[in-house]
C-alpha positions in Angstrom: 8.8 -32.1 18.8 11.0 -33.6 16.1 15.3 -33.0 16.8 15.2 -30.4 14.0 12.8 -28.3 16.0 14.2 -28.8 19.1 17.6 -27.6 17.5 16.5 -24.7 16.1 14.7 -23.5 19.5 18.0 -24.0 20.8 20.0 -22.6 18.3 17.5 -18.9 18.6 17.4 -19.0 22.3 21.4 -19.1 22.2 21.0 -16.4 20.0 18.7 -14.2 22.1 21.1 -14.8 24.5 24.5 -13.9 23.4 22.8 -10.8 21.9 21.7 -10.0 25.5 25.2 -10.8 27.1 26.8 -8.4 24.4 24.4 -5.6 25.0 25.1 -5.8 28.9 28.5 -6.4 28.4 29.3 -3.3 26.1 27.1 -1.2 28.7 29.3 -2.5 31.4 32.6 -1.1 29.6 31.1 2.0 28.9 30.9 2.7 32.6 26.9 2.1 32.9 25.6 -0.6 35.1 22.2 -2.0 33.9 21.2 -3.8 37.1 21.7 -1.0 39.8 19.1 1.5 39.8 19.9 4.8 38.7 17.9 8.8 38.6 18.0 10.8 35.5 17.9 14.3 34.8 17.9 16.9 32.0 20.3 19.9 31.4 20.3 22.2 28.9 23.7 24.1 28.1 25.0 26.5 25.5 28.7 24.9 25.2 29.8 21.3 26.1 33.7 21.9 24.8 34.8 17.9 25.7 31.7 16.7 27.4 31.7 13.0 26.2 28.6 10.2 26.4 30.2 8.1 29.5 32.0 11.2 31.6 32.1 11.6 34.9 29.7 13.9 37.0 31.6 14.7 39.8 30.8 16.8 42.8 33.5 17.8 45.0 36.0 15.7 43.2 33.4 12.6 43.7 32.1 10.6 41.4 28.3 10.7 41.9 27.1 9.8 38.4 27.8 9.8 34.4 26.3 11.6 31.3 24.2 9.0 29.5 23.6 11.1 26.2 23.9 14.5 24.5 21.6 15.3 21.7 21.4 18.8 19.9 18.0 20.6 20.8 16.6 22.5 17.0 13.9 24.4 18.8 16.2 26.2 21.5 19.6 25.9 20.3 20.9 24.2 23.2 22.9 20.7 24.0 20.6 18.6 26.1 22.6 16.5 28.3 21.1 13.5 30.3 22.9 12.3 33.3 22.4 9.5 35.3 23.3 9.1 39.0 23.0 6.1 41.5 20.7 6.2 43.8 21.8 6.0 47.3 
């Protein structure tokens, strides 16, 4: 390999990467931890007054997991709400 090849293989696997570090690191902030396994579930609700991506799902005043994403079901007119919790 000639140094202009060699740079440039560096130069994209910095890229790769950073671009990974970011995408872990923003998860991290938001509350979600990429490298400890985790169980999702569904729920289906008619209101979800300030339910936010990132809350807490607590039982009991515990923490025991977070909602991961709230999308707007067409077919049934619901909020679909998937939440993640640790396993353990």
């Amino acid at each position: 390999m000639n140094p202009t090849s060699k740079k440039n293989v560096l130069i994209g696997l910095t890229v790769v990467v950073s671009i990974c570090i970011l995408y872990w690191g923003i998860e991290y902030l938001k509350g979600i931890n990429l490298l400890k396994p985790a169980n999702f579930y569904y729920a289906k609700f008619e209101k979800v007054n300030g339910l936010t991506v990132a809350s807490p799902v607590t039982v009991n005043g515990f923490k025991v997991g977070q909602v991961r994403e709230i999308t707007y079901d067409y077919d049934t007119n619901q909020i679909s709400v998937e939440l993640s919790f640790e396993k353990g």
